[in-house]
Each structure stands twice: as C-alpha cells, then as structure tokens.
N, C-alpha and C positions, 0 to 999 in steps of 0.2 A: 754370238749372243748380242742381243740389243742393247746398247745404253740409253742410260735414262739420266738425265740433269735434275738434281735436286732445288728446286728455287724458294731458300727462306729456313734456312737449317737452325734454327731457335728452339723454343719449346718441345712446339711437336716434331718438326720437319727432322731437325738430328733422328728420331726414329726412323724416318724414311731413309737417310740415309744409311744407318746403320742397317736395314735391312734390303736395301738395296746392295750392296756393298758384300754383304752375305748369299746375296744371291746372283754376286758377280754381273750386275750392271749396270754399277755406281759409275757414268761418267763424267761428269761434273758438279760440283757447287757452287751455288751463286747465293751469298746474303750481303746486303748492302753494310751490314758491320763489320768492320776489319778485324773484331775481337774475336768474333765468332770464325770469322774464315780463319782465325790463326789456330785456334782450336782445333777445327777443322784439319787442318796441316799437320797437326800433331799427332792424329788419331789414325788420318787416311794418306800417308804419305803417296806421293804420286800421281793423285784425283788430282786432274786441275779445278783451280779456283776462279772468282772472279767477282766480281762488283757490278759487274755492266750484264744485264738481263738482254739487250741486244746482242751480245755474244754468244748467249746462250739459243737464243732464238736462231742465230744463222748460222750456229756449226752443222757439217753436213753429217757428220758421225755423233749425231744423236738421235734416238730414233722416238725419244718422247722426253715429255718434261713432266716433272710430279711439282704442285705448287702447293705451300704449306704457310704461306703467307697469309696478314690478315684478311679478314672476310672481304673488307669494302675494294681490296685489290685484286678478288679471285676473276670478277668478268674480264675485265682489262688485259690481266696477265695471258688469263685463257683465247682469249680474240685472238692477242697477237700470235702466241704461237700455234695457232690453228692456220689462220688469214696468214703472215709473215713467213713463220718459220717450218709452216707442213708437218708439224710434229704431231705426233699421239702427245693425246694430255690428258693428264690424273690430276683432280682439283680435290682439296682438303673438303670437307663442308661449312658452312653451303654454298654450292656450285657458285650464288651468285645472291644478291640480295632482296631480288626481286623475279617473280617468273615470267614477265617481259626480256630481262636478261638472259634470264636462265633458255628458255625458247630461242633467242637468238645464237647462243652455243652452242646450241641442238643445231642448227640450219649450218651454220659454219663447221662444223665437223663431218654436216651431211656433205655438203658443198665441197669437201677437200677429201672427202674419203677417208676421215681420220676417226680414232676410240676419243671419244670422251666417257671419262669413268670419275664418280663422284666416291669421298672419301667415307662413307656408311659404313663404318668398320665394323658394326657388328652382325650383316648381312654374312662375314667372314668368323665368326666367332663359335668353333665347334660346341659350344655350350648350343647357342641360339640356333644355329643349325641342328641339333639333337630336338632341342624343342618344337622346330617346326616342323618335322618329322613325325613327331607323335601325334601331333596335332593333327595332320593331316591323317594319319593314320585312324585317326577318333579314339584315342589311350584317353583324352580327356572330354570327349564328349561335346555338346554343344558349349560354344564359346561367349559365357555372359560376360565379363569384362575385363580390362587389362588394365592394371595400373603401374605405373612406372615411375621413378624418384629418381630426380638424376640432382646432388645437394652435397656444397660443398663449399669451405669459406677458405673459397682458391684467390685465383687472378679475378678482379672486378676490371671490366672491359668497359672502356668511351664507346669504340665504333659499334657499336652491338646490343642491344637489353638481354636480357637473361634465357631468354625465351628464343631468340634467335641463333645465342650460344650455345645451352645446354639442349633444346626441345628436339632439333632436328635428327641427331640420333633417335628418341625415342619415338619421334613422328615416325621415322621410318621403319623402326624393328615395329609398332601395333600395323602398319599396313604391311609389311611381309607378312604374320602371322597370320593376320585378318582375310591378305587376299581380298580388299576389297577397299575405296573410298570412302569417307566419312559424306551423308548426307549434311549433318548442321556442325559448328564450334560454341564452345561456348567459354572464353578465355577472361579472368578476371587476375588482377596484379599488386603490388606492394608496391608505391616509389620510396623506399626507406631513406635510402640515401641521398637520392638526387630527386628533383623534379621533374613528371612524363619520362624516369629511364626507369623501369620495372627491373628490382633484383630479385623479387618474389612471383611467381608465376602460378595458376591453378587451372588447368585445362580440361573439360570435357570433351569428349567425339563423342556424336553418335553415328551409327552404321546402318545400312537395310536391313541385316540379317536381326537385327536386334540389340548386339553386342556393344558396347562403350569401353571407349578407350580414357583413361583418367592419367594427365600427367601433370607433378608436382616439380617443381622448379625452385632451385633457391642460391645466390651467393651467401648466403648470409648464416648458414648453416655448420652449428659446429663441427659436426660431425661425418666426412663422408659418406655420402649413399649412391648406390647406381644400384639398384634391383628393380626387376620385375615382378607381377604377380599375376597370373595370368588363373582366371579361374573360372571352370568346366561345370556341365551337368556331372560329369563321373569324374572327376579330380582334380586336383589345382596342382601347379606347378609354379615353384619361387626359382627367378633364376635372379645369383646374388654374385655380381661380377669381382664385388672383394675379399665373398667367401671361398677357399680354396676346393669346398665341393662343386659351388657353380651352382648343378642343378640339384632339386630336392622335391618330389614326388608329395603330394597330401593326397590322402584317400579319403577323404573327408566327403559327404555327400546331405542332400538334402532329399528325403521320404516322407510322401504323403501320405497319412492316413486321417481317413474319413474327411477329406478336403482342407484337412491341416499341416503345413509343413513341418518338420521338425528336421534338428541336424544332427544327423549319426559323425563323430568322430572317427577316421580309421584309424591308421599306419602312417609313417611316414619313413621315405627312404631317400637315398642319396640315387644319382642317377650316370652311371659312369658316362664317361666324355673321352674320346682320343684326342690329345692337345694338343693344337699347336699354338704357337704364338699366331692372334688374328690377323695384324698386320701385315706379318708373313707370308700367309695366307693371302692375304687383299694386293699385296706388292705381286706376288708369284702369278693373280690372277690376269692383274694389267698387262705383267707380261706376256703370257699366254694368251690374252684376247689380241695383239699383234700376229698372231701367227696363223690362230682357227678361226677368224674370221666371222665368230659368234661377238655377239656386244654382253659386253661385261654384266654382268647381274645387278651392278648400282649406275647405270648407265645414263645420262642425260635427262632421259624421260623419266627413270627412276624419281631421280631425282627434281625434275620438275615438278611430279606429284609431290611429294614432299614441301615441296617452294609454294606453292597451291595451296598448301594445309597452312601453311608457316602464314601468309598472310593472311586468312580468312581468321588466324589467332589472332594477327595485330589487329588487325578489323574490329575485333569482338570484343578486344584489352582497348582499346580507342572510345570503343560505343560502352563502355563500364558492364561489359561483360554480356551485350544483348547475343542471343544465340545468332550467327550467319550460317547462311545455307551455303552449304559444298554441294560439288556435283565432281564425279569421275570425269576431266575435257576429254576429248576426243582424241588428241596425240596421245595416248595412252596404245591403243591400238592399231596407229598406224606407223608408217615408216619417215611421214614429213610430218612437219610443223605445222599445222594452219591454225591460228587465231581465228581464223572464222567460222565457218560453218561445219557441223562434225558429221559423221558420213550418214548417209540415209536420209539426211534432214531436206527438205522437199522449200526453197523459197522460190514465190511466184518473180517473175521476170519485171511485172511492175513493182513488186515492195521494194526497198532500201536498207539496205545493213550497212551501217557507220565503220570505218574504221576501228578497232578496238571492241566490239562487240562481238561475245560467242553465241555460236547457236546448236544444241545439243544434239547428240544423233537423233535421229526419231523425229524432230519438231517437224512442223510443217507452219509455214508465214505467207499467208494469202495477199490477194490480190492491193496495189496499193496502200500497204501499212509501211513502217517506217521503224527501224529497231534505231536506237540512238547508240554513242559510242560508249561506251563501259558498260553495256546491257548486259546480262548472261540470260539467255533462255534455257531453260532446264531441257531435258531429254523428254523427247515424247508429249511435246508441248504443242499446243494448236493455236495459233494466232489469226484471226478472221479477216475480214476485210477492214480496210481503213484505219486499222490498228497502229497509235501510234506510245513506243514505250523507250523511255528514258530520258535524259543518260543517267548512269551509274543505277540502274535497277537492274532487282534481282528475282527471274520469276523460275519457280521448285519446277521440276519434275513434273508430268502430265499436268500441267493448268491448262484448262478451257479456256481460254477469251474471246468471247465472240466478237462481231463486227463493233465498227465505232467508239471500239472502249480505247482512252486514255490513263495512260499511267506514268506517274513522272516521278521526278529524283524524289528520293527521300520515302520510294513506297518499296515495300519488300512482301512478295506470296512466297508464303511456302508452297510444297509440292500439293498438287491436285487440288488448288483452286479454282472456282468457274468462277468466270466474270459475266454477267446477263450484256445482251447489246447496249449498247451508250452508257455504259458506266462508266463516268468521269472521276479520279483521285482528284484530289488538292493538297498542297502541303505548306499551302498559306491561307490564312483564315480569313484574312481581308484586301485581297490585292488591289493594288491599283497603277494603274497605268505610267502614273505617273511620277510615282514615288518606290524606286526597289528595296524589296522585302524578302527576297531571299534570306538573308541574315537571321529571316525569323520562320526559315522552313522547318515544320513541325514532318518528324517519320510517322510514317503507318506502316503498321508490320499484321498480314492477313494471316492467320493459322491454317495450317494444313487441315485442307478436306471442307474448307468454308464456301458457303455461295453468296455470291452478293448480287443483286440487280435477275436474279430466277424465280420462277416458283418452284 
C-alpha cells in the first residue's frame, strides 16, 4: 500500500490524517507545532513525526504528500515536492493563490509524471454526486439557477478574504453541475471588519446556456449555513449539507397559460443517498489515481478553472462590483499548459503576442497587429491588420475588429463586438506628452453585440 505524509495536521489536516490512517497509508506527520505532533503521538502511536518538511520531501517510502496547510503556502509547499521530492501531491484548496501559480503546478506534475489532485471535497460528496446524476439525467429539467450559501461565524482568516476561503468550494460544485464556464462575474463585498479585506461576499455568474450561478458568503454570520439550491424547468432540488436528509426534491413548477406564468406548488421529498464519509471518499480516490493511471476528477486543471473564476471575483469585488468577462482557457482541453495561444486559433507570422496574453481557440490575429501582455482574446475572435490591443484588455467572444483599430488598458468588449477600421479608444481625456496622466485613466466597458465605427 502506498504512503502518504500528512503535512500541517491542525484544523482541517487532523481529518486527513485520520482518514488516511483508516485507510492504512498514514506514513508520516509533519506540523511545525510541537503541541500538535504530541497530540499526534498520542492518537497514532508509531506514525513517525516531524518538524522539518525537507524530511518529508526526501523519504523514499513515501509515495505522496497531502498538504492542509494555510493557503499562501500551498504553491511552495507543492513545487517542492513535485520538483525535489517526485512525490504524488494532494493540495487542500485553493491549489494556489493565483492561476499563474496554479498553471505552473500543472507543468511540474506534468514534467515529473506525478497526480496533482486539489482538495474540492464535495466533487466526493455522495449527496452532490446523486444530484449531478439527476441532473444530467434531466429529473430537473432545464437549469435556471444555482444559489449557494456557504456562512458562518467561524475562524476570521489575515492570509485570505472571505471569498477566497469560503467561494472556492462552491465555485466548483456550480461548474460540475453546470458543465460549463461562466461567460461574465459580477462580485460585490462588505469590509466590516477590516479595510479592502471583504468578510461579506455576493457573487453572480452568468453562463451561455442561460443558467446563473448566485453565491453568498459571510464570516459574520450567526448561524451556520452550507446549502445549495439548484432550480429547474421541472423541479428544484435543495442540497443542505447540515441537514441529516442532505438532499430534498421540490416539484414545484412554473405553467403558462395564455402567455402568463403562474406557479403550481407540488410535493416535496427527501432523496436517499449511500453515505460515505466525503473525505473518505476524496482520500480513497488520491490513492487510487496512483495506480490507474486516470487523473483524479478535482485534478490541476480542475482546479485551475476554478482559480480563473476566483479571480475574475476579485477583479470585479476590486472594480465595486463591475461585471468581468470569463471565458473557458484553453488548458481546459488539453494535456499541457500553454498561456498562450489556445488550439485552433490561427496568428499571422508578422503579429506579436506579449508574454502573458491569451488567445482563444477559434481567434484568428492578422497580419502585423500586436496583442499586448495581460490581453485575453475571447474565442472565435477576429483581429485584422495593424491591430494593436493592450495591455491588460479584455476582448468577449467572436468580436470583429477590423484593420487599424486601437484598444488600450482600461477598455473592455464584451463578446460579439465589431470594431469598424481605424477605431481608436482613449482612456485619457487630454493627454499630453509631456505630463503623465495615466493616474487619470478613465475605463470603457462596450456591451455585448454593439458596433462602433460600421454602418
């Protein structure tokens, strides 16, 4: 049987251990507090212990490490024993703090032939597993929205705002369910406590299919909450993770007559579940992805979509809640990383892509244009000649731009904007050569399906 090193057995971590441990491939602990390893010692006599994380990294009778350490240590920790110590690694959530990190874990696990497997535990939750089951099955029909409340007046975290604590589970159970990326965010916050650290969180997604995803956030909250509410053209399902049913069935529906909606009331039922403990479950599967050779279901990429959503929140909790355009990247479908250009996408041999700018499948970027570095081109976008855009611009899904247009920081298209030739943005109202005024760059934000500079 394989072992696995526990690194950071505190709050959460002690679960890993304990369910490692039960599944017989508990082989060591590491937390840098002496209290907790004596605890430790008490409970798991025989595990060895330890203080020093390079030990853990260069036992050769380990065949992976699970980290349950705070968030702002999880890249670091994971690097090294990817790069140092060859190990299979399981990272708590979130993988990492940022999806430039997150992306580079991906490359170094590809690069050593090792599992990285991120902690989305409720990816393993035979409740939420039953739900997405039905769902795909169409038991609830077309999928209008998901709201999700995850509120509690727990631990209040320095390294972290509220949003990066609590959201990332439910980021990621609305995209399992959904099967699909969020086109726009729209994240707005409370600093109660502190200043620029958000305890209070209110998040929209929107989707192609139609569908929004609504997630509410809070330390401040007397009361615990973690449910779901996921509701259909033919019935809603509540999944209530402190209630001992879990899942509970509404027949509730909405019937038109004579182009008036109205809401018929059903039934409502409880919906059995085979239980196991999730964790369990998520622990059983890390180890098992060592053997079959499949990538774990919350796997890197997983996971980096998720890192992707997370920031496009802070983006949007930053800008007091302006909507930001998402797009599915391209590592989503494939087997490597690349920050740059996503498959299909057609750039001429004279343009220029920066450093740090994506370019969506589908796009095509004509002859001497120039994409700047933090650009994202949406999928299926068309960029003309002489086209020069950025940095840090954001352009939707199929936009037109034709030759000679100009677009600079501070401007944002949504999807399926045409730009007419020689359309110049500005996002300084009086510049002058001589005096910088950036400081006083004004945004423009173009609506989806607008034309400017056509007939």
């Amino acid at each position: 049987m394989s072992r696995v090193a526990v690194v950071g057995a505190g709050a959460w971590g002690k679960n890993l251990v304990r369910n490692f441990e039960y599944l017989h491939s508990l082989g060591m602990i590491c937390d840098k507090d002496p209290g907790v390893l004596s605890d430790m010692a008490g409970l798991y006599p025989g595990v060895p212990l330890t203080q020093d994380f390079e030990e853990v990294v260069r036992d050769p009778d380990l065949a992976g490490i699970a980290i349950a350490t705070p968030a702002e240590t999880h890249y670091e920790l994971a690097r090294r024993a990817l790069e140092v110590g060859n190990k299979h690694v399981f990272v708590e959530k979130p993988l990492a703090l940022n999806a430039a990190d997150g992306a580079e874990l991906i490359r170094f696990a590809q690069e050593a032939k090792r599992v990285l497997m991120v902690g989305h535990l409720l990816h393993y939750h035979p409740a939420v597993r039953k739900l997405r089951s039905m769902i795909e099955a169409g038991e609830l029909g077309q999928i209008h929205y998901i709201y999700a409340t995850r509120l509690n007046m727990g631990k209040i975290r320095s390294e972290e705002n509220v949003l990066w604590s609590f959201a990332p589970h439910d980021v990621s159970m609305i995209l399992l369910l959904l099967g699909e990326m969020p086109t726009g965010v729209r994240t707005t916050g409370g600093n109660h406590l502190r200043q620029d650290f958000p305890d209070v969180t209110t998040t929209v997604m929107d989707f192609g299919s139609g569908a929004q995803g609504h997630i509410f956030t809070s330390w401040l909250h007397p009361v615990k909450e973690q449910k779901l509410v996921v509701v259909g053209s033919k019935a809603t399902m509540v999944f209530d993770d402190l209630d001992g049913e879990k899942l509970r069935l509404f027949e509730h529906r909405i019937d038109w007559q004579g182009g008036t909606p109205g809401a018929t009331k059903g039934s409502s039922r409880p919906i059995p579940v085979k239980w196991e403990e999730p964790l369990t479950s998520e622990c059983r599967h890390f180890l098992e992805s060592f053997s079959n050779g499949k990538p774990p279901n919350t796997d890197g990429k997983e996971a980096l979509r998720v890192l992707s959503v997370l920031e496009a929140c802070q983006g949007s909790l930053e800008q007091g809640g302006r909507r930001v355009l998402m797009r599915e990247y391209e590592h989503r479908d494939t087997d490597t990383v690349d920050p740059g250009t996503g498959p299909s996408a057609f750039v001429h041999e004279t343009a220029v892509i920066d450093p740090g700018a994506r370019i969506g499948p589908g796009a095509k970027i004509w002859h001497f244009s120039h994409v700047l570095r933090d650009t994202v081109i949406g999928a299926r976008c068309s960029l003309g000649q002489n086209v020069v855009v950025g940095p840090d611009v954001t352009v939707g899904d199929g936009c037109k731009v034709q030759n000679n247009v100009t677009i600079c920081k501070g401007v944002t298209l949504e999807e399926q904007v045409f730009c007419g030739p020689s359309v110049i943005f500005t996002n300084v109202r009086n510049p002058r050569a001589a005096i910088p005024r950036m400081d006083r760059m004004e945004p423009t934000l173009v609506r989806r399906g607008a034309t400017i500079g056509g007939m």
